[in-house]
C-alpha positions as CSV (number, residue, x, y, z in Angstrom):
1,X,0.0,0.0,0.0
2,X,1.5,3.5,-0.9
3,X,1.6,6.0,1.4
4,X,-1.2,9.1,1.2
5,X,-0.3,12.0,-1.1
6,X,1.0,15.5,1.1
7,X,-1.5,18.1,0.5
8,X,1.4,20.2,-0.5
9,X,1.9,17.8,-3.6
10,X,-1.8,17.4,-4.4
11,X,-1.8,21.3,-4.6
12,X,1.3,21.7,-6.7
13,X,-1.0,19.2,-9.0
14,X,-3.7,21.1,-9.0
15,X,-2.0,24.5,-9.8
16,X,0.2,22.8,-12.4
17,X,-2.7,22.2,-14.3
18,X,-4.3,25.5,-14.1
19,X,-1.0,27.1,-15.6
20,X,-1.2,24.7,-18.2
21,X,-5.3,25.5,-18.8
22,X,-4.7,29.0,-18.4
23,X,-1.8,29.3,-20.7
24,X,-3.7,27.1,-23.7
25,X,-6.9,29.3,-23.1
26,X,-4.8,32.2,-23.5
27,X,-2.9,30.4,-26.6
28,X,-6.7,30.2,-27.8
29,X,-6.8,26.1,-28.1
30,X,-8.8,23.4,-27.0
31,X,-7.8,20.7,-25.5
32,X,-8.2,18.5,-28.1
33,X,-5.7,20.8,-30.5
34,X,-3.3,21.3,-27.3
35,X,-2.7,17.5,-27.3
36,X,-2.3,17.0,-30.8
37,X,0.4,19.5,-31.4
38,X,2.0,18.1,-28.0
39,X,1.7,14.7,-29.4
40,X,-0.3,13.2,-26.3
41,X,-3.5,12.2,-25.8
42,X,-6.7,14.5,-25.1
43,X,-7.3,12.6,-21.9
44,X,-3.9,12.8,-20.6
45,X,-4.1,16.4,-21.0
46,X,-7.9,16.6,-19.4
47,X,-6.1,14.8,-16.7
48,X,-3.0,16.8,-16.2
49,X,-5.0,20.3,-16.4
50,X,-7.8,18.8,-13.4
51,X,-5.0,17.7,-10.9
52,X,-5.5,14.4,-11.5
53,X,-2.1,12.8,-12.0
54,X,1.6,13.0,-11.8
55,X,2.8,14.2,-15.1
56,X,6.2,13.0,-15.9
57,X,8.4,15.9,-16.7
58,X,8.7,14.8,-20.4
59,X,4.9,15.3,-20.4
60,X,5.4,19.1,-18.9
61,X,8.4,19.8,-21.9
62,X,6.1,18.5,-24.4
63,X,3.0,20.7,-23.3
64,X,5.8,23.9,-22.6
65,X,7.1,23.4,-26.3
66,X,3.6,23.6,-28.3
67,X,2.6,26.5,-25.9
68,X,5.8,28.1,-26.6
69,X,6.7,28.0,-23.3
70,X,9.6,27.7,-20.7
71,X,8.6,24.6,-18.8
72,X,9.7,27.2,-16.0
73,X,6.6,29.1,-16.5
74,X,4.0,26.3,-16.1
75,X,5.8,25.1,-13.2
76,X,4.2,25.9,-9.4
């Protein structure tokens, strides 16, 4: 059994995936477009931008890269 998740991790999640929803909404793209220039799946991102997982950092260079990002910048 794995330990619980810190709440300081589970809110770096969260705000991880709002920078990542506010920078796409501000690049003017959906979610589905985001994940196709990023070359990952739609749900992976739906995923990433509500919290829900711990997105590898490959995932985060990937997203950074079509937003035409610093990875810095998405980072909490």
């Amino acid at each position: 059994m794995q330990p619980a998740t810190p709440p300081w991790i589970e809110q770096a999640r969260i705000e991880l995936g709002n920078r990542i929803r506010d920078a796409r909404l501000h690049a003017d793209l959906t979610q589905e477009k985001l994940a196709e220039m990023a070359g990952i799946d739609r749900t992976t991102l739906q995923k990433t931008e509500a919290g829900k997982t711990d997105p590898k950092f490959s995932l985060i260079l990937r997203l950074a890269r079509a937003l035409r990002l610093p990875a810095r910048d998405l980072m909490p």
